[in-house]
C-alpha positions as CSV (number, residue, x, y, z in Angstrom):
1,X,-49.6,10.6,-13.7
2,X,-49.7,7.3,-16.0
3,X,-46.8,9.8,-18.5
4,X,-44.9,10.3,-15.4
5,X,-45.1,6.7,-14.6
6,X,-44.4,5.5,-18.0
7,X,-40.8,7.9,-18.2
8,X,-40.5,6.5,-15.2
9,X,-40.3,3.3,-16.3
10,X,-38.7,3.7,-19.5
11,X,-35.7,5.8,-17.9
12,X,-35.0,2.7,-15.3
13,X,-35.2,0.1,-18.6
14,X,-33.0,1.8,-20.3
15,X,-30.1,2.1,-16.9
16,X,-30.5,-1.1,-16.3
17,X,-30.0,-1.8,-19.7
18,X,-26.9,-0.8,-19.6
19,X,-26.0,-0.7,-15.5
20,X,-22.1,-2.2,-14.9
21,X,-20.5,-2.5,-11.4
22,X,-16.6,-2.7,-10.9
23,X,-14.4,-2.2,-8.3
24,X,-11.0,-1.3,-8.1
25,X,-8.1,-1.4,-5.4
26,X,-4.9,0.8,-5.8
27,X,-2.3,2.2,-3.7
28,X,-0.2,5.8,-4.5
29,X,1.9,8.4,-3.0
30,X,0.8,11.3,-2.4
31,X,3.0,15.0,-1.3
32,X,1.1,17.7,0.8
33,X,-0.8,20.4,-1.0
34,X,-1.7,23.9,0.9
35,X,0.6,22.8,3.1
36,X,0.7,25.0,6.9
37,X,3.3,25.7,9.6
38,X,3.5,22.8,11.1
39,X,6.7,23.5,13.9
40,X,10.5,24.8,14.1
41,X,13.8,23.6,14.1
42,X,15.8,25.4,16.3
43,X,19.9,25.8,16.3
44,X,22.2,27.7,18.2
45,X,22.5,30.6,15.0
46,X,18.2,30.7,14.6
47,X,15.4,29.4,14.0
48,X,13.5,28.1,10.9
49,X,9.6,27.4,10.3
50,X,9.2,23.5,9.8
51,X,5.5,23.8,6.7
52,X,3.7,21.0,6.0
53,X,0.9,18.6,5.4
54,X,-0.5,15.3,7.3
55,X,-2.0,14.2,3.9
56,X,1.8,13.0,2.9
57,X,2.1,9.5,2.8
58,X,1.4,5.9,1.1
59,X,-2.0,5.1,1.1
60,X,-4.5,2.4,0.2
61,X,-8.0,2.2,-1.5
62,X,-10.6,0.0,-2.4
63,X,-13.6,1.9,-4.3
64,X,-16.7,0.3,-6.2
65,X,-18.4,1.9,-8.9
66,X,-21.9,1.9,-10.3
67,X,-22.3,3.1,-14.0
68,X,-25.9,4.0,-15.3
69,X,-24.6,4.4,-19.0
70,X,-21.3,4.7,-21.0
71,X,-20.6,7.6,-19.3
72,X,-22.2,8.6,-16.0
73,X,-22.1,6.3,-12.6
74,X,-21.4,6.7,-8.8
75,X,-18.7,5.3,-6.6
76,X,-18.2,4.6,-2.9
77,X,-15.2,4.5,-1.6
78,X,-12.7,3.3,1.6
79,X,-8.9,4.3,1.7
80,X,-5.9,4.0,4.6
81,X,-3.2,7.0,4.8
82,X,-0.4,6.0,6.4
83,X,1.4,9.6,6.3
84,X,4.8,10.6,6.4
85,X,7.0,12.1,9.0
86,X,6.0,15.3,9.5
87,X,8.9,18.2,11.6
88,X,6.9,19.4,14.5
89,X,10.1,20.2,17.2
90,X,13.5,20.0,16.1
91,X,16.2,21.3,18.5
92,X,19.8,21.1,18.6
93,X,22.0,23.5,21.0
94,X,24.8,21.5,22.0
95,X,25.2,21.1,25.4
96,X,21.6,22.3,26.6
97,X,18.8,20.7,24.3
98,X,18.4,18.2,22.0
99,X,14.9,17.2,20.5
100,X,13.3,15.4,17.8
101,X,9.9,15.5,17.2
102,X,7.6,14.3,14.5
103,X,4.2,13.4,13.5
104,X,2.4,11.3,11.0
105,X,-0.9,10.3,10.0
106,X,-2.9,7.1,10.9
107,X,-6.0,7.5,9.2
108,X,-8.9,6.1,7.7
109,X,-11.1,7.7,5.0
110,X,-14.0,7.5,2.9
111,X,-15.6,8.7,-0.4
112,X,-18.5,9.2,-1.8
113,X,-18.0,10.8,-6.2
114,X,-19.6,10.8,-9.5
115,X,-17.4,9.4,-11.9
116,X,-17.3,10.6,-15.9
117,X,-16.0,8.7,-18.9
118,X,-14.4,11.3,-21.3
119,X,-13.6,8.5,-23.4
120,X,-13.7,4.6,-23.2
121,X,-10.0,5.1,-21.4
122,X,-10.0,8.6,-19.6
123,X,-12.2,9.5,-16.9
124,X,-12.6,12.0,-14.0
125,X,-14.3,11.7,-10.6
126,X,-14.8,14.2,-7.5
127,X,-17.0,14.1,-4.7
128,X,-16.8,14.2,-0.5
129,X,-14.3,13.0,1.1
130,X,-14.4,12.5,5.2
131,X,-11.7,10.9,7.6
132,X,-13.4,8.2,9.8
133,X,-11.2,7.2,11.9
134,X,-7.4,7.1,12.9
135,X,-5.4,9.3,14.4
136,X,-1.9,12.2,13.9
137,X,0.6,10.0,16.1
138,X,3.5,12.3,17.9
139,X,6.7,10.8,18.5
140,X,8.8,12.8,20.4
141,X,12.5,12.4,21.8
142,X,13.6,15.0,24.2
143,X,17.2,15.3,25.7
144,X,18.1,17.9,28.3
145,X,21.2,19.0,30.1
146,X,21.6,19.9,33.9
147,X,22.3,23.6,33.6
148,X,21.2,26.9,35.3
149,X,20.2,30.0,34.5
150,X,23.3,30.7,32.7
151,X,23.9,27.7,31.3
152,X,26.3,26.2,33.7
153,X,26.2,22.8,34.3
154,X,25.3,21.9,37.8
155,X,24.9,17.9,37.7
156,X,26.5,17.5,41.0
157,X,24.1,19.9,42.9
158,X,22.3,16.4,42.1
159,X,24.5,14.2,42.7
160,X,25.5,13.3,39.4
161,X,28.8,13.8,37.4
162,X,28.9,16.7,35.3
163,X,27.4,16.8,32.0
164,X,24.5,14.2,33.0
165,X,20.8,14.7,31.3
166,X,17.9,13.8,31.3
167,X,16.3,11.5,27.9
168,X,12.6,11.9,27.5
169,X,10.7,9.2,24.8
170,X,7.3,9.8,24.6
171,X,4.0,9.5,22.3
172,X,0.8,11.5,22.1
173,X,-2.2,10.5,19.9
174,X,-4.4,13.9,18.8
175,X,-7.7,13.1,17.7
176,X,-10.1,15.4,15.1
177,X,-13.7,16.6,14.9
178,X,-16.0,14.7,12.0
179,X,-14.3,16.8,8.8
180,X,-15.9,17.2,5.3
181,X,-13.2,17.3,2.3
182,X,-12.8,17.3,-1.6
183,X,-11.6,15.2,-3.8
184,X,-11.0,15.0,-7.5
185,X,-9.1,12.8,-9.8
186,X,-8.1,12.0,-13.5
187,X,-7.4,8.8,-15.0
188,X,-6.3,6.5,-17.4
189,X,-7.1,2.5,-17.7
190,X,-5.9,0.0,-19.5
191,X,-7.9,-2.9,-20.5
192,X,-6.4,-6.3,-20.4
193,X,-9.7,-8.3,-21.1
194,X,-13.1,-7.8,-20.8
195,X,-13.2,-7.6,-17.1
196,X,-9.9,-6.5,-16.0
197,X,-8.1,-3.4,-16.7
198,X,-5.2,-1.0,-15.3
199,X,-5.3,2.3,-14.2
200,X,-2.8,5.2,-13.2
201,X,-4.4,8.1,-12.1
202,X,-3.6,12.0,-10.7
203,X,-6.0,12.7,-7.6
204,X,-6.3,15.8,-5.3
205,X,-7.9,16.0,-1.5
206,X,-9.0,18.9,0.0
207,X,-9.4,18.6,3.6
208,X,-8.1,20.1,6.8
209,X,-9.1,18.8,10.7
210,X,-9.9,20.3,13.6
211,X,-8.1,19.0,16.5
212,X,-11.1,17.8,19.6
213,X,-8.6,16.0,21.9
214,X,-5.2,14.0,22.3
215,X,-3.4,11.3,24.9
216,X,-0.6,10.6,26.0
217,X,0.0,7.0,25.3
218,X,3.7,6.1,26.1
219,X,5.7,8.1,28.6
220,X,9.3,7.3,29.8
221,X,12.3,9.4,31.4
222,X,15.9,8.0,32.1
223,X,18.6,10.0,33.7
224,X,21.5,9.7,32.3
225,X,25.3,10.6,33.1
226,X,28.0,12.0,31.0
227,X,29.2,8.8,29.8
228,X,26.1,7.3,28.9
229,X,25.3,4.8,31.5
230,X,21.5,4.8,32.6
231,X,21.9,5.5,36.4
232,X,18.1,6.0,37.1
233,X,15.4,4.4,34.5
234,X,12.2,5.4,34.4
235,X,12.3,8.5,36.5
236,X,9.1,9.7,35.0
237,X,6.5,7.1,33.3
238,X,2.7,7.3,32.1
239,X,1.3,6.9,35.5
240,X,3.9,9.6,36.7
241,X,4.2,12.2,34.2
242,X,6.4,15.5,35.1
243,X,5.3,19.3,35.4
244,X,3.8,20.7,32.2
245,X,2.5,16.7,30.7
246,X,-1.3,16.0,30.7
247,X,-2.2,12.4,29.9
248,X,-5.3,13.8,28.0
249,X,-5.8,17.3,26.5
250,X,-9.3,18.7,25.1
251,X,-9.3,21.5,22.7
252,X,-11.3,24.2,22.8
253,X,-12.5,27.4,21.3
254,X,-12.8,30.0,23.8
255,X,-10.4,29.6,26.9
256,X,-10.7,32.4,29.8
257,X,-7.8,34.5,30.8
258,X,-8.3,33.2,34.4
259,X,-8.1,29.2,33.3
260,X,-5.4,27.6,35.3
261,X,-6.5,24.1,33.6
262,X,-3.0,23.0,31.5
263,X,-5.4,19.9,29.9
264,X,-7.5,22.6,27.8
265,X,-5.9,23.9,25.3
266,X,-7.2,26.4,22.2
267,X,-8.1,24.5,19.2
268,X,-6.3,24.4,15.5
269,X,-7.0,23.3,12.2
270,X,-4.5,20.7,10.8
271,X,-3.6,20.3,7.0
272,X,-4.4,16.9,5.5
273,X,-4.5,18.1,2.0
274,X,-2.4,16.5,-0.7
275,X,-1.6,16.4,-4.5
276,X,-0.6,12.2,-5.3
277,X,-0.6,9.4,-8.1
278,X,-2.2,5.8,-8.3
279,X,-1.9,3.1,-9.4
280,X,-4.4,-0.1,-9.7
281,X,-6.7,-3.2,-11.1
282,X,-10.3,-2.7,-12.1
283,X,-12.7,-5.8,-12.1
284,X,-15.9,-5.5,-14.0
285,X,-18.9,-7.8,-13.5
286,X,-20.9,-8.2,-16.6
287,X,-23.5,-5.7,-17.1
288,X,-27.1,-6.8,-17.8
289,X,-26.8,-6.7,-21.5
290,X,-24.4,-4.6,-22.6
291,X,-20.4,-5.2,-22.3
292,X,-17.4,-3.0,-22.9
């Protein structure tokens, strides 16, 4: 026991000895990695899959970093991804349909990674990464056309001149489950002094989400006539949403074949994963005795 005490000791001396903290913000573009079908655009000769990831986008980080010796410490973590338009619906037959919709991440992340200096200027990290909060934010616009069956216009069966639509704007926020990621980078910095230094660095996530629930947070309908006056606004809103539109949806594994309930809807797993580079500043507090 006093030899285990006595390592003990001497192995906390000698990381202390040479303990440094720094931290480090940085901001990068990342593209998606394993990306997934995300939607479809449709036209009046076909139809084409729309692939994708969420993990797209500018994002922001702010980490801090404990090193127990030249080469070995441990790093925490906090980022922002504010993601990129993703296709999810785009539509365009001419005199029928017309819709746009896309989706982007809002999310908030965090780390936990060891971190390894190759040399005094290259390193490597990799650890967990999780997403703690935010959201995938839906914007959708949706224009349709009075017609029947057989795509005859029949605006005046409704008292409006021929040709009139209807133009939907609306936004849904889908939440996920608590995920559990990778990620992994590999830098270079820069030293400018003896506290502050510049990086660039090439840093992968691996993570995908599993969607738990969404809402509807902005609703409107106008209808519209051929010329492109407004002659009824707001025909459908949030508190009044048409056939088909649930203000809030829960996803779920298992639905039965007899479930009539349009706000439950089967679950799916959502790519964040991404491929990106970063750049940054690095400020070192002085270690206990030994500088670099």
């Amino acid at each position: 026991m006093k030899h285990l005490i006595i390592a003990c000791s001497a192995f906390l001396l000698t990381t202390m000895s040479y303990a440094q903290f720094q931290v480090s913000a940085s901001t990068g573009y990342s593209v998606g990695s394993a990306e997934m079908k995300l939607g479809e655009s449709i036209n009046s000769t076909g139809t084409e899959n729309e692939y994708g990831s969420y993990g797209e986008g500018v994002n922001f980080q702010l980490r801090g970093t404990y090193f127990f010796n030249d080469s070995f410490g441990a790093e925490v973590g906090v980022g922002y991804l504010n993601g990129s338009d993703q296709t999810i619906s785009n539509v365009y037959l001419p005199n029928y349909r017309e819709t746009d919709a896309v989706a982007r991440a809002r999310a908030y992340g965090a780390s936990a990674s060891i971190v390894y200096k190759f040399t005094n200027n290259i390193y490597g990290r990799f650890g967990a990464l999780i997403k703690v909060a935010g959201k995938t934010e839906a914007v959708v616009y949706d224009k349709n056309y009075y017609v029947d069956e057989q795509g005859t216009t029949v605006s005046q069966a409704f008292g409006l001149s021929d040709g009139a639509y209807s133009e939907t704007n609306y936004k849904e926020d889908y939440h996920g489950q608590f995920p559990l990621g990778f990620v992994g980078a590999l830098g270079y910095k820069y030293d400018l002094n003896s506290n502050f230094s510049l990086f660039a660095e090439a840093e992968y996530y691996g993570i995908s989400l599993k969607r738990k629930d969404s809402e509807i947070t902005e609703f409107n309908t106008d209808i519209v006539s051929a010329d492109g006056t407004v002659v009824m606004a707001g025909f459908y809103d949030i508190d009044n949403l048409p056939e088909g539109y649930n203000k809030n949806t829960t996803y779920v594994d298992n639905l039965d074949h007899a479930n009539t309930d349009s706000s439950k809807k089967l679950s799916q797993k959502v790519p964040y994963s991404s491929f990106g580079i970063n750049f940054g500043i690095t400020y070192r507090f002085n270690g206990s005795s030994k500088k670099q």
